[in-house]
Residue, then its C-alpha position, 0 to 999 in steps of 0.5 A: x500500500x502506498x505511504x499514508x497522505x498524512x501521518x501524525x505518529x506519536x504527538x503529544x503535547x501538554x499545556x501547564x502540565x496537563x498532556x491535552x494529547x498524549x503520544x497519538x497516531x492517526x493517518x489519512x490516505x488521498x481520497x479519503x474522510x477520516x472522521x476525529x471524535x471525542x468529548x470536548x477535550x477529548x484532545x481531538x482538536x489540539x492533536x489537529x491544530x499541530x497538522x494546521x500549524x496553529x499549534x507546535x507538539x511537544x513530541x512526535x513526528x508528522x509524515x506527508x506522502x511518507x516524508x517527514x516534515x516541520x510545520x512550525x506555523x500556519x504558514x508552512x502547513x499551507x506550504x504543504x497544501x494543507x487548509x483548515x476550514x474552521x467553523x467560524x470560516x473566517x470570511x468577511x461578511x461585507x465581500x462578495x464571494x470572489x473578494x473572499x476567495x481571494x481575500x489577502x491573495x487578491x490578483x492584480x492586472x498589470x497596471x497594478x489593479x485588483x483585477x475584479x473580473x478576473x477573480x469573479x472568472x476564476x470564482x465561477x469556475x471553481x464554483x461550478x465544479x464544487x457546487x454548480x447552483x451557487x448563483x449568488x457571485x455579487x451578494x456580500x456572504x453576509x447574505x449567503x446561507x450557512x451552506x452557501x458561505x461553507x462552499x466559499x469557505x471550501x472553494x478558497x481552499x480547493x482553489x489554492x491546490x489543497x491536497x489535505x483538508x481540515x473540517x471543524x464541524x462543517x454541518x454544525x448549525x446547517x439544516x438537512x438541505x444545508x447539510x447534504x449540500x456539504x456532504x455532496x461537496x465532500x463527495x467531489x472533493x473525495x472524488x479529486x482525491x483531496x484528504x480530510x480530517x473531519x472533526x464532528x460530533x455528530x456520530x450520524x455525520x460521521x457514519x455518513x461522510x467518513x471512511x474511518x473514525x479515529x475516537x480521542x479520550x482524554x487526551x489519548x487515542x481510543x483506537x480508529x475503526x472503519x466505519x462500515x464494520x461497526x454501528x453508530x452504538x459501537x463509536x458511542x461506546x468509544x467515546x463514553x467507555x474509551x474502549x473498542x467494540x469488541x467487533x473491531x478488535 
């Protein structure tokens, strides 16, 4: 089998003393949606933002296409073609959708002009391929639905060559039709190969959108498990016992 897309092996990392993760491992191949769940400081997120570079672990090593890599700051995680699409999506509502995608790499004609036309351009294609009925290209995001501004959120990250995804509850707060529109968007981005770690705590989410959960408690890696072996009861377990179903062992 090929090298994992993403390894994060042995990471720990503790603040005042207190291990938040304690020497865990995950992996995430191309083309694949690895589902990160646990209570609230469970760890799952801390263990993360050292992939996003928000963070620097205290130990452990971490792996892309089999290479070992530092990623000290954001900066070099993106050098890496890994985006994070936080929940709040960090968009500015008075943009429209191209502004927004182009926000802080903005294109500029050769008279040295932010080029308008060409970011609307480059919007309209990325956008047709990730969510084709996304009309609404001159409306400031303010006035997009929740699952609108999550396809902006995603396409920025698409567009700038993203092979490794983050998710922080991409559905939180969305309505069934919001929340399948996400799901199909993480269908195509599965189908060009990107990998994502989804952190949910939605289990249903998960059981939809995932090919692998991997539970954290208290810090620490319950194990991962495929998501067609075991039931939505069987990740329950998981998180409340921090032991694995017995069908998985």
């Amino acid at each position: 089998m090929t090298a994992p897309l993403v390894e994060l092996r042995n990471v720990s990392i503790a603040f005042g003393g207190i291990k938040a993760v304690d020497h865990v491992t995950v992996d995430l191949h191309p083309g694949e949606v690895v589902g990160l769940l646990g209570h609230n400081g469970a760890g799952k997120s801390t263990l993360i933002k050292c992939l996003s570079g928000a963070y620097q672990a205290d130990a452990g090593e971490i792996f892309i296409d089999g290479e070992k890599v530092e990623i000290k700051n954001p900066r070099d995680a993106r050098a890496l073609n890994i985006e994070t699409i936080y929940q709040t999506l960090a968009l500015a509502d008075n943009l429209d959708a191209a502004s927004n995608l182009f926000l802080g790499r903005e294109l500029i004609t050769p008279m040295g002009f932010v080029d308008d036309a060409a970011m609307e351009a480059e919007t309209r294609k990325i956008m047709g391929r990730l969510n084709p009925n996304f009309r609404k290209f001159k409306e400031p995001v303010k006035a997009l639905s929740g699952g609108q501004r999550q396809s902006v959120a995603i396409a920025r990250a698409v567009y700038f060559n993203a092979r490794i995804l983050i998710m922080d509850e991409p559905t939180a707060a969305l309505g069934p039709q919001e929340t399948q529109m996400v799901a199909e968007l993480i269908q195509e981005l599965k189908a060009q190969g990107l990998g994502i770690f989804l952190i949910e705590h939605d289990i249903h989410n998960v059981m939809k959108l995932c090919d692998r959960a991997s539970v954290m408690k208290n810090g620490q890696l319950v194990g991962t498990v495929d998501v067609k072996d075991v039931t939505d009861e069987d990740i329950l377990g998981m998180i409340i016992l921090g032991k694995m179903p017995d069908r998985a062992r």
